[in-house]
C-alpha positions as a Markdown table, in Angstrom:
| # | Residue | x | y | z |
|---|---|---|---|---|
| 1 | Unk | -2.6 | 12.4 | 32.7 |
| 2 | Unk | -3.9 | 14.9 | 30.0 |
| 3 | Unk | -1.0 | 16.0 | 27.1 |
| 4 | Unk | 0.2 | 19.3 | 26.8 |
| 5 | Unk | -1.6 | 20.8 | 23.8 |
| 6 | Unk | -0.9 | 24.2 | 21.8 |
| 7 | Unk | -4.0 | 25.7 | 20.0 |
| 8 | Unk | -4.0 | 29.3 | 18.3 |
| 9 | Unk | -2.1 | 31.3 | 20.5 |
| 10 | Unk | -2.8 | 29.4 | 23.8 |
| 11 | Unk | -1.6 | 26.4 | 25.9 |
| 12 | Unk | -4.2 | 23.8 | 27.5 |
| 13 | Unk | -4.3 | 20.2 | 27.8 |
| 14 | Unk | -5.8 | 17.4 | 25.8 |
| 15 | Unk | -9.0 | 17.3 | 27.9 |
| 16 | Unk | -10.5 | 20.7 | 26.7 |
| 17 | Unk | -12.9 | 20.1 | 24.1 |
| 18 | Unk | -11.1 | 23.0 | 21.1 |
| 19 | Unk | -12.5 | 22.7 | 17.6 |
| 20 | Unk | -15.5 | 24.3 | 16.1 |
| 21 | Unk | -17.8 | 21.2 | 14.6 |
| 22 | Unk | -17.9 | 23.9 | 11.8 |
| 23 | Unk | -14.1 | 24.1 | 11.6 |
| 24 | Unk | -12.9 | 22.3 | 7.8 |
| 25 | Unk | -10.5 | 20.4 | 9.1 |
| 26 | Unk | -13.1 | 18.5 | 11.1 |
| 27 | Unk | -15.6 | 18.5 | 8.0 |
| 28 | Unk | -13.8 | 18.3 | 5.3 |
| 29 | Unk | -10.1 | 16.8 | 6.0 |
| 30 | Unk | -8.9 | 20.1 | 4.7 |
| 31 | Unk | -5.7 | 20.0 | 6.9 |
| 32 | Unk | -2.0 | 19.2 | 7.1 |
| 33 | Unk | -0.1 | 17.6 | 10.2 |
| 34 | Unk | 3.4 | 16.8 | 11.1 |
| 35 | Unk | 4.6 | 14.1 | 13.9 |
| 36 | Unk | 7.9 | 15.1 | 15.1 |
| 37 | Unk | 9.8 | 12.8 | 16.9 |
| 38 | Unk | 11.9 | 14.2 | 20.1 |
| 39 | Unk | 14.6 | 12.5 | 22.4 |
| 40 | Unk | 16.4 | 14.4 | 25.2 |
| 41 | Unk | 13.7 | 16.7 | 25.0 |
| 42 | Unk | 15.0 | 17.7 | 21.4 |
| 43 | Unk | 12.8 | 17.7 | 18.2 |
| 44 | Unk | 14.5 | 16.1 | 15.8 |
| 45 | Unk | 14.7 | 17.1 | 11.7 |
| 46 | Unk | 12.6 | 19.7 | 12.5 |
| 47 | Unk | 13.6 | 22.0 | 9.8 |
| 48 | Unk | 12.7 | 19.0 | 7.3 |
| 49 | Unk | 9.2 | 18.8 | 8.7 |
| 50 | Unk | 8.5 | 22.6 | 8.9 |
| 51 | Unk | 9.5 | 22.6 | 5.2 |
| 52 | Unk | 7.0 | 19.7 | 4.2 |
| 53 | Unk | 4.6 | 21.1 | 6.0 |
| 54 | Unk | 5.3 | 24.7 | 4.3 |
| 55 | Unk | 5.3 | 23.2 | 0.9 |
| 56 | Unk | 1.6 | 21.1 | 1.7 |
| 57 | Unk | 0.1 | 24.6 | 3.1 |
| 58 | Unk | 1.0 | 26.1 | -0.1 |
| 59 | Unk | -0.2 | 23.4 | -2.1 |
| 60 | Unk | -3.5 | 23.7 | -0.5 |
| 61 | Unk | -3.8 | 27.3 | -0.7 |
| 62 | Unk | -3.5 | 27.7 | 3.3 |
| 63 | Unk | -2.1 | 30.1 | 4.9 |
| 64 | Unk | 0.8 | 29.2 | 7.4 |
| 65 | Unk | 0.4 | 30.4 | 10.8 |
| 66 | Unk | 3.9 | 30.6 | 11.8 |
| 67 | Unk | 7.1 | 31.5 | 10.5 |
| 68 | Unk | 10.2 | 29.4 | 10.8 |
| 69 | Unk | 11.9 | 31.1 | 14.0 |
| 70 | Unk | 8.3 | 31.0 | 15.4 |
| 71 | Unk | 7.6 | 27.4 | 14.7 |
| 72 | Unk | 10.8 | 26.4 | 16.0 |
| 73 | Unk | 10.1 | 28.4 | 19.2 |
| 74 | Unk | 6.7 | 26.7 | 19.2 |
| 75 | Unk | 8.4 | 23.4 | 19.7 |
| 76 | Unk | 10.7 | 24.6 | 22.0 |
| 77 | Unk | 7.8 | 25.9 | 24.6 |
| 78 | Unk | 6.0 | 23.0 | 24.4 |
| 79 | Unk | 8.5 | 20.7 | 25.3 |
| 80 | Unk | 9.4 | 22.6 | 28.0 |
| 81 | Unk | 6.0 | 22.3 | 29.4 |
| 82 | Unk | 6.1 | 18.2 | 28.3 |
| 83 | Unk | 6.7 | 16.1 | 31.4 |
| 84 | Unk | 7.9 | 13.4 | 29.3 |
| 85 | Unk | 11.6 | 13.6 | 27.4 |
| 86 | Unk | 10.6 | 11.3 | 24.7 |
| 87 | Unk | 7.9 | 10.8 | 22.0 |
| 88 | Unk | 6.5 | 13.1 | 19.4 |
| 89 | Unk | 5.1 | 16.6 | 18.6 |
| 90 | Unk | 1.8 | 16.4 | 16.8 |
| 91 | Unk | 1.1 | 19.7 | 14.5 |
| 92 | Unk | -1.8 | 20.1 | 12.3 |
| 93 | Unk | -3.5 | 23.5 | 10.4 |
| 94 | Unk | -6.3 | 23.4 | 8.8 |
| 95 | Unk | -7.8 | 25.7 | 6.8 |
| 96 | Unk | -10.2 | 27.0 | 9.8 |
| 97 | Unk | -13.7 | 27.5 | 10.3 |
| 98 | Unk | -16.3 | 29.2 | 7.8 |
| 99 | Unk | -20.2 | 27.4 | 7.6 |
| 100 | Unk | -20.2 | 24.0 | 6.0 |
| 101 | Unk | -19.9 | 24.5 | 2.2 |
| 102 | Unk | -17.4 | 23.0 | -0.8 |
| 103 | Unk | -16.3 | 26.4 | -1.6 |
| 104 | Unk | -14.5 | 28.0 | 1.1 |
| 105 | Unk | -13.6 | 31.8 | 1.7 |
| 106 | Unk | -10.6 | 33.1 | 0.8 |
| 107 | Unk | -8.2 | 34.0 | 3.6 |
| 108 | Unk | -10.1 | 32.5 | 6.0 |
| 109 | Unk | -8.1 | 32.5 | 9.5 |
| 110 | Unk | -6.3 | 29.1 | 9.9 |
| 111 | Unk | -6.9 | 26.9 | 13.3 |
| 112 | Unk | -3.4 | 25.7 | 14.6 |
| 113 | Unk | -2.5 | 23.1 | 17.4 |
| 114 | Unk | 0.0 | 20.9 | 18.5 |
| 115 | Unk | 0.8 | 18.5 | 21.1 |
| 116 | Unk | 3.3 | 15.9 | 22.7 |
| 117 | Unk | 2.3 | 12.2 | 23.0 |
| 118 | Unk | 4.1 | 9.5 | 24.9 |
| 119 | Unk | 5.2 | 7.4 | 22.3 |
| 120 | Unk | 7.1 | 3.8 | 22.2 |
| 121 | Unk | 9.6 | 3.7 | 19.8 |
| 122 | Unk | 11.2 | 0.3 | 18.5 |
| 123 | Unk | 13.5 | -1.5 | 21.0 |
| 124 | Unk | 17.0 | -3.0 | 19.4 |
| 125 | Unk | 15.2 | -6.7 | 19.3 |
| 126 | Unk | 12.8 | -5.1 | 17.3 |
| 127 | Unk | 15.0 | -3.3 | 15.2 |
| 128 | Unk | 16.9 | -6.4 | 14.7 |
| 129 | Unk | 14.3 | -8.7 | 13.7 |
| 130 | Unk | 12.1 | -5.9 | 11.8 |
| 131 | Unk | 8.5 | -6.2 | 10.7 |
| 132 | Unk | 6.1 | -8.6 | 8.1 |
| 133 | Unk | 4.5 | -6.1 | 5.7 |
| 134 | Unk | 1.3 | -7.5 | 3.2 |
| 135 | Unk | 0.4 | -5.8 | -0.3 |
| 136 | Unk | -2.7 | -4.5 | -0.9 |
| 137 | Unk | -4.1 | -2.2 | -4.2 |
| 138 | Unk | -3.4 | 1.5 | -3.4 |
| 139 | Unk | -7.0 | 3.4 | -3.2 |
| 140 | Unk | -5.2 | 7.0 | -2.1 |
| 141 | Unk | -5.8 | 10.2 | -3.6 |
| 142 | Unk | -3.6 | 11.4 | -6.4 |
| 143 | Unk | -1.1 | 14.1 | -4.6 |
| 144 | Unk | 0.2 | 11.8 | -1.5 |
| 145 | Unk | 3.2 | 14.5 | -1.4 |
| 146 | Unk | 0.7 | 16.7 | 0.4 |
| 147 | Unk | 0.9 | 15.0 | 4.4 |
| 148 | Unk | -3.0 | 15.8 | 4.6 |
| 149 | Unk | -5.3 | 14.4 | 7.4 |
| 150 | Unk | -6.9 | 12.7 | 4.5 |
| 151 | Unk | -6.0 | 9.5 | 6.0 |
| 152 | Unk | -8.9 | 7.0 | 4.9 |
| 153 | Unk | -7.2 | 4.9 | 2.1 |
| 154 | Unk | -4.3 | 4.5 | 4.6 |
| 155 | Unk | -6.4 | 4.0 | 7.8 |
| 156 | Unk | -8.3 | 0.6 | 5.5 |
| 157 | Unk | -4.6 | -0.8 | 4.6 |
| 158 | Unk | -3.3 | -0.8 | 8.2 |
| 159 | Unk | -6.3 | -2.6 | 8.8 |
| 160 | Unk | -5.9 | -5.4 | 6.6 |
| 161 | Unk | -2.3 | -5.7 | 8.2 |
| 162 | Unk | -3.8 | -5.6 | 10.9 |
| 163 | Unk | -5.8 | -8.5 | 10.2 |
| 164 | Unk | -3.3 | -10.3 | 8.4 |
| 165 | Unk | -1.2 | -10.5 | 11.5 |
| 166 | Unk | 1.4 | -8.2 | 10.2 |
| 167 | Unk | 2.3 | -4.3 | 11.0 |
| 168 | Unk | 2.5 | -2.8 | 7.5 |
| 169 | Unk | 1.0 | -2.8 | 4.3 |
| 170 | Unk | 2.9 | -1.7 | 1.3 |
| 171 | Unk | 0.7 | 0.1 | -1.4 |
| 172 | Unk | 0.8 | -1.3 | -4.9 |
| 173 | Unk | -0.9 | 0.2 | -8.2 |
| 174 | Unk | -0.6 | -1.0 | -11.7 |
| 175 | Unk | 2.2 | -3.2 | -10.3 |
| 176 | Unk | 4.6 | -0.4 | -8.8 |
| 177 | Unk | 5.0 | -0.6 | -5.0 |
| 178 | Unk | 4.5 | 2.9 | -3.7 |
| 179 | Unk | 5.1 | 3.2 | 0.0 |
| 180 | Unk | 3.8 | 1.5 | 3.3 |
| 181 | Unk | 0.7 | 2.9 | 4.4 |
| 182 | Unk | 2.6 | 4.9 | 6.7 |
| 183 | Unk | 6.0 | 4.5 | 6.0 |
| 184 | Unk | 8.5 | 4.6 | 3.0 |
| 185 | Unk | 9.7 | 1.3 | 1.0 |
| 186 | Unk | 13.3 | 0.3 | 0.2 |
| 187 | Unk | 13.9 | -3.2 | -1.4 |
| 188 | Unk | 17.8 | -4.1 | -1.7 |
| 189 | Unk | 19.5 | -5.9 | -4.5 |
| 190 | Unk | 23.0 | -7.1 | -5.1 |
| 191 | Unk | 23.9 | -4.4 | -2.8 |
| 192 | Unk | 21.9 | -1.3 | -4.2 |
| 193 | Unk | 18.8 | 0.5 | -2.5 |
| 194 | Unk | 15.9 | 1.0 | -4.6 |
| 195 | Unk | 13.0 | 3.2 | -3.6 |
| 196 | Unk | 10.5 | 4.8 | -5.6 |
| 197 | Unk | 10.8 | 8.5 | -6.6 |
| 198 | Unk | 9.5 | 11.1 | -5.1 |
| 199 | Unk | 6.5 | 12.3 | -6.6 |
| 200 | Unk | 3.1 | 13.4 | -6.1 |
| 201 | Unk | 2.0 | 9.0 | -5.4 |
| 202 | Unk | 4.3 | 9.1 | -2.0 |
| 203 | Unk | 4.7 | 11.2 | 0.9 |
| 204 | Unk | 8.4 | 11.9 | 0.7 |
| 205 | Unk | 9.6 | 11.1 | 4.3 |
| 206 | Unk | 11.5 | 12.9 | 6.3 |
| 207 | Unk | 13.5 | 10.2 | 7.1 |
| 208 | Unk | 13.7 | 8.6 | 3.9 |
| 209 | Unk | 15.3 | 11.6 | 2.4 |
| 210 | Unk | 18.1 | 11.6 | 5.4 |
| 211 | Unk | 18.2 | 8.2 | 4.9 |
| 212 | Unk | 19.0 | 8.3 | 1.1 |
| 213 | Unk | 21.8 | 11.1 | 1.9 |
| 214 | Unk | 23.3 | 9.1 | 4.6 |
| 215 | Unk | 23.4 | 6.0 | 2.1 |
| 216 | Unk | 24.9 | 8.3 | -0.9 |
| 217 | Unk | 27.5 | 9.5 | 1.2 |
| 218 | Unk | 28.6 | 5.7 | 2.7 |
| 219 | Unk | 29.0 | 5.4 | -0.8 |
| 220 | Unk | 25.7 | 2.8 | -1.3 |
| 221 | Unk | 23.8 | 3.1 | -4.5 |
| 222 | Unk | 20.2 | 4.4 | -4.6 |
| 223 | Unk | 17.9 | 3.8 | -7.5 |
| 224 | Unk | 15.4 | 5.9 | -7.4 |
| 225 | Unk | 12.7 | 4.1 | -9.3 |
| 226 | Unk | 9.5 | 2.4 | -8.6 |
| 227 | Unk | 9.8 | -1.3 | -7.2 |
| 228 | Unk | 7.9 | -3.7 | -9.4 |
| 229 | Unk | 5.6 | -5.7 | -8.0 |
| 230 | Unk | 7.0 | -9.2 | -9.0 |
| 231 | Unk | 10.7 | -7.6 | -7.7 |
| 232 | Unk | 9.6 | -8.2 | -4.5 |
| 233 | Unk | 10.0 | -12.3 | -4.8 |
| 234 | Unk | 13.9 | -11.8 | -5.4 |
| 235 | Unk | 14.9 | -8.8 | -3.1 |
| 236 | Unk | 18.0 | -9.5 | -0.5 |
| 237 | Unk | 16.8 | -7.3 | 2.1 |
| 238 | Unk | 13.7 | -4.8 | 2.4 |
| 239 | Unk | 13.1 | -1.8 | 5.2 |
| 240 | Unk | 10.7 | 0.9 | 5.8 |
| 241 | Unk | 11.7 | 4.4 | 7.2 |
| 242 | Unk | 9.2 | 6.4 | 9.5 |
| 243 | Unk | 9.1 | 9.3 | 11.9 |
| 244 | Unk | 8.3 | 6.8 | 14.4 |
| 245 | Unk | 10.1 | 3.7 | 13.4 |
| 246 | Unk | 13.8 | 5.1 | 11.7 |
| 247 | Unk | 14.6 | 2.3 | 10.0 |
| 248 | Unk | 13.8 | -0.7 | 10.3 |
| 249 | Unk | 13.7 | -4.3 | 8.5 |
| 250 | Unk | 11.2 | -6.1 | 6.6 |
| 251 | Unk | 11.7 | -9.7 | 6.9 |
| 252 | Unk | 8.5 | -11.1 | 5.5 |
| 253 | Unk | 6.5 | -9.5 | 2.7 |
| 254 | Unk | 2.8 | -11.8 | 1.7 |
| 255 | Unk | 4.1 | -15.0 | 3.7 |
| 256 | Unk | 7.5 | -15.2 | 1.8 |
| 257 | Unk | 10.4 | -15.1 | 3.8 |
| 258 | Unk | 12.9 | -11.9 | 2.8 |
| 259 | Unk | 16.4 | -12.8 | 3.0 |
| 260 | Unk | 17.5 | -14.6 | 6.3 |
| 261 | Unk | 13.9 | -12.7 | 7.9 |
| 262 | Unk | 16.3 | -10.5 | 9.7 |
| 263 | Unk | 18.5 | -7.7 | 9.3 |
| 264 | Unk | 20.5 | -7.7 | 6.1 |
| 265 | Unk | 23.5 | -5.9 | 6.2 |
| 266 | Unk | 22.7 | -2.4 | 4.1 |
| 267 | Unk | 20.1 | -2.4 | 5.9 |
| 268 | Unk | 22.1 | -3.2 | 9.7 |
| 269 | Unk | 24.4 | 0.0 | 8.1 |
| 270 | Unk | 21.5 | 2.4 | 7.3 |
| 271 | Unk | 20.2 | 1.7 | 10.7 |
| 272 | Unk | 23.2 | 2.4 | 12.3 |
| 273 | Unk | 24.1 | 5.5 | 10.7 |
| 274 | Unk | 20.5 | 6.9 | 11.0 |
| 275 | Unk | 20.5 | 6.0 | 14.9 |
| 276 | Unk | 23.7 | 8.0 | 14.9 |
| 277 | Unk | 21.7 | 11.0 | 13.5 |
| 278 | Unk | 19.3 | 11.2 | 15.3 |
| 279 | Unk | 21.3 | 11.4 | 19.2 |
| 280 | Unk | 23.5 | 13.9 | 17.7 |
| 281 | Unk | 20.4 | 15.8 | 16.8 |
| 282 | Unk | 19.4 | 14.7 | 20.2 |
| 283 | Unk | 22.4 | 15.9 | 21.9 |
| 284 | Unk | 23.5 | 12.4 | 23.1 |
| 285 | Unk | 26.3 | 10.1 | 23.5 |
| 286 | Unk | 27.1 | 7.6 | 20.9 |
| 287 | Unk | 25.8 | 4.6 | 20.3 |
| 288 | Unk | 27.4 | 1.4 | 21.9 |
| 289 | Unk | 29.5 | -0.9 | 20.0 |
């Protein structure tokens, strides 16, 4: 069954054929997307992601095509017309279509889309036992903060996870662990949380931001600094934090067991107190005890 799918102006389905071959996202990568998770039929931290994707359009010079209320309305619609009450809104813009060439017109009219995919998020085993991650040399662009469709650096370090055996690969340069290739790092240590800053080398993540507040406020330390490297042989606990998979434990990182290779117990709290966000957001019951 086709998805629901949103593009300038009008809804279709997945199975038209939209974009112009001419059209820059296409050609060029010259785009932005968000993947918005929704439960209940409710998108969640959508005013986070409409703000990261606000602050990538205007880093690129594109113009938005929507304003807040309307983006939010946006999201509404099409999950209304979404026969599915879980999974995630997919929204990209790109800069639109002009004739193949490196210098584009100005003002050019951007192409908009969205739309809902089925998506299956971690089940509490999974959360509880949590992922093996590998480390391989970061080969990204200089401003990650921009969430661009310029996904090629990433796409060649899932694959090596891939083929490792494992489900994430943690980006490393000059001997500072980044991010995952499509997630946000946190090691733990004597108690603290320590992620690198946010800067132009990651993608600041929705939910690592939340996640970060929600740990402030249950009065657990962040340090806000890159992870060396070498760190990563005397960590007590590691987790990543993604749209798709909250947060959720690293217990193996290269073939060395982190921790008990479960769990840890910052981590067991963040998780909790995320999972708690995101059904209130979702308009939900509690979780079980």
């Amino acid at each position: 069954m086709p998805d629901i799918l949103y593009i300038d102006g009008r809804f279709t389905t997945t199975d038209e054929k939209v974009l112009s071959v001419e059209d820059r996202g296409f050609q060029f990568g010259d785009s932005v997307y968000e993947a918005i998770k929704f439960l209940n039929r409710r998108p969640l931290l959508i005013e986070d992601h409409f703000r990261r994707m606000g602050n990538g359009l205007r880093e690129l010079e594109i113009r938005s095509p929507w304003t807040r209320d309307e983006f939010l309305n946006l999201c509404d619609e099409i999950l209304s017309k979404t026969a599915f009450s879980e999974g995630l809104i997919y929204v990209q813009v790109t800069r639109g279509v002009s004739e193949r060439a490196h210098f584009y017109p100005d003002n050019l009219e951007p192409t908009a889309l969205a739309y809902t995919r089925r998506v299956p998020f971690p089940d509490p085993v999974k959360k509880e036992r949590g992922i093996r991650a590998v480390t391989t040399e970061d080969i990204r662009w200089k401003h990650c903060n921009v969430k661009s469709v310029n996904l090629l650096g990433n796409m060649i370090a899932k694959k090596r996870a891939q083929r490792a055996g494992v489900e994430e690969a943690l980006l490393v340069i000059d001997g500072e662990v980044k991010e995952g290739a499509s997630s946000n790092f946190f090691a733990v240590r004597e108690g603290r949380v320590i992620t690198h800053p946010s800067d132009s080398r990651i993608l600041s993540g929705t939910v690592r931001d939340r996640v970060i507040s929600l740990a402030l406020g249950a009065r657990i330390r962040v340090d806000e600094r890159p992870v060396r490297d070498y760190e990563l042989l005397r960590v007590d606990e590691a987790f990543i934090t993604s749209t798709t998979q909250g947060v959720m434990p690293v217990g193996e990182i290269d073939g060395r067991v982190i921790g008990n290779s479960r769990r840890g117990e910052v981590t067991g709290t963040l998780q909790k107190l995320y999972d708690t966000l995101e059904r209130q957001q979702a308009g939900m019951g509690a979780l079980e005890a």
